[in-house]
MIFIBA-79429 format. One line per field, with one value per residue (C-alpha): x, y, z. Coordinates in nm, 3 decimals, decimal comma, always signed. Layout:
N
east = X ... .
north = Y ... .
up = Z ... .
//
This chain:
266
east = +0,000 +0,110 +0,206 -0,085 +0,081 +0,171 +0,063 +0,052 -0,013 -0,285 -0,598 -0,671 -0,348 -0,316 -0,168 -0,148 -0,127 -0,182 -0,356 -0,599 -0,582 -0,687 -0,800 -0,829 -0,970 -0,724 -0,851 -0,974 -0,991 -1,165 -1,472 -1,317 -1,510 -1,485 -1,354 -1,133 -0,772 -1,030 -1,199 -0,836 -0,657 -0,978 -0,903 -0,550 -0,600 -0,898 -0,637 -0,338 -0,551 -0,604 -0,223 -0,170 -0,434 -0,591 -0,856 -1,009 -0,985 -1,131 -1,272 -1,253 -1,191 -0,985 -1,173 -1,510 -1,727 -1,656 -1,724 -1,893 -1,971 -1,895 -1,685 -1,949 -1,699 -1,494 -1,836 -1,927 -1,607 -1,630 -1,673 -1,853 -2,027 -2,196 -1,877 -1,664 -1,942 -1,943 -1,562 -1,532 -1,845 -1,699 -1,405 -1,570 -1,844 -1,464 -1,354 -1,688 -1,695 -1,368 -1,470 -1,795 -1,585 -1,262 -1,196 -1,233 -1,457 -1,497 -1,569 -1,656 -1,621 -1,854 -1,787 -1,973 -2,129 -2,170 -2,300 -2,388 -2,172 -2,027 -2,338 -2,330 -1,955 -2,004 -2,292 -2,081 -1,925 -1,991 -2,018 -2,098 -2,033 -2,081 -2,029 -2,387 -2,339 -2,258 -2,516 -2,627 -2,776 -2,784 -2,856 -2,824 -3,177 -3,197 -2,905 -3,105 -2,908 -2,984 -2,795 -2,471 -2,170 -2,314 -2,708 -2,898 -2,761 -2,888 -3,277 -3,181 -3,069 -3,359 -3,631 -3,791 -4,033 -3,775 -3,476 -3,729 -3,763 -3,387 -3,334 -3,641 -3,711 -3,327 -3,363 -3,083 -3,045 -2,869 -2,703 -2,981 -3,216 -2,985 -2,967 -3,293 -3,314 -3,076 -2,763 -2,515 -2,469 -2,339 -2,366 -2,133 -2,023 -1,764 -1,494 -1,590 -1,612 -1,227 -1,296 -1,535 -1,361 -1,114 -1,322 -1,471 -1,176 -1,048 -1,376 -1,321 -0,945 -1,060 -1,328 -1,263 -1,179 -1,291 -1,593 -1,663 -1,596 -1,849 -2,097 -2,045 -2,013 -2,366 -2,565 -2,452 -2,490 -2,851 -2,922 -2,694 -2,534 -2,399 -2,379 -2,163 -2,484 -2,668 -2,374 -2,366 -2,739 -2,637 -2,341 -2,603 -2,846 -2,610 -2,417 -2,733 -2,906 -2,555 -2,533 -2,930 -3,035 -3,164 -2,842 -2,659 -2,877 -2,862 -2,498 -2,505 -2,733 -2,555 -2,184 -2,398 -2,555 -2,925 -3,230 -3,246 -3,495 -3,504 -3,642 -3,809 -4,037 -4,132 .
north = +0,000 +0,325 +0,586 +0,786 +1,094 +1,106 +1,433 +1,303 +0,950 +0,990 +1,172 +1,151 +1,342 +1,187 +1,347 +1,265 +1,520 +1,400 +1,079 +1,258 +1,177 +1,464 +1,291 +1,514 +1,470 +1,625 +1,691 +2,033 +2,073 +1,770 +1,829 +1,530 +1,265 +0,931 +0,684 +0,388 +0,551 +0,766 +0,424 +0,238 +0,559 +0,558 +0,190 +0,255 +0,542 +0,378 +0,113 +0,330 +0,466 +0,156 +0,094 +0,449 +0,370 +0,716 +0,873 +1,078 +1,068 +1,407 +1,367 +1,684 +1,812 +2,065 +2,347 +2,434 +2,016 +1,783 +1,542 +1,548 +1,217 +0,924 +0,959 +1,012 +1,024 +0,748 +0,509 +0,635 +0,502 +0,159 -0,087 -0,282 -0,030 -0,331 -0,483 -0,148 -0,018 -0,324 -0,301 +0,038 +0,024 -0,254 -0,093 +0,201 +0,004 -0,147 +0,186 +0,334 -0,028 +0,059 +0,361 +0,270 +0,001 +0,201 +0,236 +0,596 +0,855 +0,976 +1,370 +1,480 +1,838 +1,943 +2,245 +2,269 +2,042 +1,665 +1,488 +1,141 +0,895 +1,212 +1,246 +0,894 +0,955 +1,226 +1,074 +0,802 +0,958 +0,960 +1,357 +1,540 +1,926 +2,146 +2,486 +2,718 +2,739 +2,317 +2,160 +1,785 +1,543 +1,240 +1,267 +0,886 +0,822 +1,112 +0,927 +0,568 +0,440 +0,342 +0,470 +0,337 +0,437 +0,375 +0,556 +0,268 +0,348 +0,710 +0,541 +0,464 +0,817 +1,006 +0,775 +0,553 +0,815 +1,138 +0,872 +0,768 +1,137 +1,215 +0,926 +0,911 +1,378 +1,428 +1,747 +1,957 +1,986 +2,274 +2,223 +2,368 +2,086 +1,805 +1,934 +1,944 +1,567 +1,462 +1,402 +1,738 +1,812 +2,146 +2,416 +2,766 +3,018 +2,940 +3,100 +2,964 +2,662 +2,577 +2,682 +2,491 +2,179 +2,228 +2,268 +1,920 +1,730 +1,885 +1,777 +1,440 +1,436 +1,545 +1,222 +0,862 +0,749 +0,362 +0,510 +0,693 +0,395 +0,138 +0,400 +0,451 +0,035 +0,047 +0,305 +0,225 -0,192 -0,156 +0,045 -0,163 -0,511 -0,549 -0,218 -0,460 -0,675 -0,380 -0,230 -0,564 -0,466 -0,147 -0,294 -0,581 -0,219 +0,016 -0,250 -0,405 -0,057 +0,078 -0,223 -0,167 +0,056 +0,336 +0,363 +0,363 +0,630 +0,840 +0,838 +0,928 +1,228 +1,347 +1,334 +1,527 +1,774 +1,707 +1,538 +1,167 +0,945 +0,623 +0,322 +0,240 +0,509 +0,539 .
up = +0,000 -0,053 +0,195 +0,307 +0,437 +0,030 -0,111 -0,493 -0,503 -0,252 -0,186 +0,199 +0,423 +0,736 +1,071 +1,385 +1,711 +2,097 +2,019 +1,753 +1,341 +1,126 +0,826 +0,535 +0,201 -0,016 -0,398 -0,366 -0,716 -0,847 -0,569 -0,346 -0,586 -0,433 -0,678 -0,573 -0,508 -0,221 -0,082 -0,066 +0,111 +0,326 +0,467 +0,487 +0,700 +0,948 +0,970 +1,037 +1,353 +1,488 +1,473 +1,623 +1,882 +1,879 +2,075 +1,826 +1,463 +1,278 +0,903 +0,698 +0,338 +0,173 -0,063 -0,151 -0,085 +0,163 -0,103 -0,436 -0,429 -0,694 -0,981 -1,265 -1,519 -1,453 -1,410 -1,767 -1,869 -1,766 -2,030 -1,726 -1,518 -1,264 -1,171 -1,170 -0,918 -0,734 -0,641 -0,567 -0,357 -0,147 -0,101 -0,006 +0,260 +0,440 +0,491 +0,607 +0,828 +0,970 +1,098 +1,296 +1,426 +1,514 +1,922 +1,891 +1,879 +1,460 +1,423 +1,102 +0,936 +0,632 +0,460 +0,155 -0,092 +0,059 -0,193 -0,327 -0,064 +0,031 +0,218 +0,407 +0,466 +0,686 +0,863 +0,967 +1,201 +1,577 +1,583 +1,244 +1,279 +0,968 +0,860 +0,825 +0,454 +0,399 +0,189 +0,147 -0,114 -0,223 -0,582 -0,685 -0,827 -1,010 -1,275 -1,242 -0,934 -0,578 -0,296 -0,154 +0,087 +0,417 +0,260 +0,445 +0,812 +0,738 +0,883 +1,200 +1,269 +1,036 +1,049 +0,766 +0,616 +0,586 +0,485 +0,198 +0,143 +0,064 -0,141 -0,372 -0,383 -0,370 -0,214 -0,122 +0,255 +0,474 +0,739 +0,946 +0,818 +0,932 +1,250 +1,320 +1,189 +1,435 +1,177 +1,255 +1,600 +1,579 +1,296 +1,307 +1,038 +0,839 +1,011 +1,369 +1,233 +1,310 +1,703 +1,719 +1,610 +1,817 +2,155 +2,041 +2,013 +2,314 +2,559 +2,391 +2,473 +2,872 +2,883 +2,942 +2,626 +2,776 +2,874 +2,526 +2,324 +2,555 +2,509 +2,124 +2,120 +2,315 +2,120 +1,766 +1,897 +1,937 +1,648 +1,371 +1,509 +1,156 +0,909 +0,680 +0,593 +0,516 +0,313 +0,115 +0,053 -0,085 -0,279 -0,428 -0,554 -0,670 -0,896 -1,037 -1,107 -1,249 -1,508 -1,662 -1,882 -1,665 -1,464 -1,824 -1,948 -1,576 -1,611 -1,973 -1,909 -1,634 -1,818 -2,128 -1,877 -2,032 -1,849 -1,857 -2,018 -1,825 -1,990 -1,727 -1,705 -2,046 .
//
């Protein structure tokens, strides 16, 4: 595996200070997409915590999105779209695994556009705080595919009703709105946003670290014994749909910036 403190083969940055690992996204200028080099740094770095045994592990992104989401471009290159999907969503789902199951507590940072699995990402984290101006979506059946990266796990948090609501009406969510769902548990301005981070991390670092991880164990224990089987779910979906003719044709439309016309509906 590569080294994941490298700048230019990698796109995560990884640093650790006083048993915490600031985990940055680091593709400013491609939107952080998630495409496979993202999901493989992404396990690396949930497995070099666990080897660094740290206490808190931050999740954040350089420039203007957290995370755009998916690659669009490079599934509309695929000469097999089901099994390209299908590997870069399980690689994805270990990472995203690895974090709910990491002995620490996960804080994530959204500034900006969190889109597609961007969306999820975020939300797997223990502690979501996001700028006032961060907006969220998850976009994937408006291009003919069903949601992945973690999407599933979004119900026991939001409910079935308003979870069904974000995936099938795609609307695009401020941070206020996800607060009041439950998701974010702190919104500032952009430029307190940093404070604010920082106070987190450092009541986290004061706590019982023991006692933070049995109660993290406890809560997310009784709400999803085993997120991997539902990811699996996800990974089953998103590959299927991505293979037929309306996730060709959502793709398709969305690379030619025009509305699509799904087979399906016709």
């Amino acid at each position: 595996m590569p080294d994941v403190t490298d700048p230019i083969r990698n796109p995560i940055q990884y640093e650790l200070r006083d048993r915490t690992a600031w985990v940055t996204l680091s593709q400013p200028d491609r939107g952080n997409p998630i495409d496979m080099a993202l999901a493989v740094a992404l396990c690396d770095v949930v497995e070099r915590a666990r080897r660094d045994d740290v206490h808190v592990l931050v999740l954040q992104a350089e420039g203007k999105a957290f995370s755009v989401g998916g690659d669009i471009a490079a599934m509309g290159a695929a000469d097999e779209p089901g099994p390209f999907i299908r590997a870069l969503a399980d690689t994805l789902h270990q990472g995203i695994a690895g974090l709910l199951a990491l002995d620490a507590i996960v804080v994530s940072v959204v500034r900006g556009t969190a889109a597609g699995a961007g969306f999820p990402l975020a939300a797997a984290a223990d502690v979501v705080l996001a700028s006032s101006d961060a907006r969220f979506t998850l976009a994937y059946t408006k291009i003919g595919l069903s949601p992945d990266g973690g999407s599933s796990l979004l119900t026991t948090t939001l409910g079935l009703h308003r979870a069904l609501q974000y995936a099938l009406l795609n609307p695009l969510l401020s941070a206020a709105d996800l607060q009041a769902a439950g998701v974010i548990a702190q919104v500032h301005p952009a430029e307190d946003l940093d404070a604010a981070v920082e106070k987190v991390v450092t009541t986290l670092r004061s706590g019982s670290r023991a006692a933070q991880v049995s109660a993290k164990r406890l809560l997310r224990d009784k709400v999803a014994p085993d997120p991997i089987v539902d990811m699996d779910r996800e990974t089953d979906g998103i590959s299927t749909a991505a293979a037929s003719p309306d996730g060709r044709e959502g793709v398709r439309a969305f690379l030619d910036k025009r509305p699509p016309q799904f087979p399906s509906s016709q």
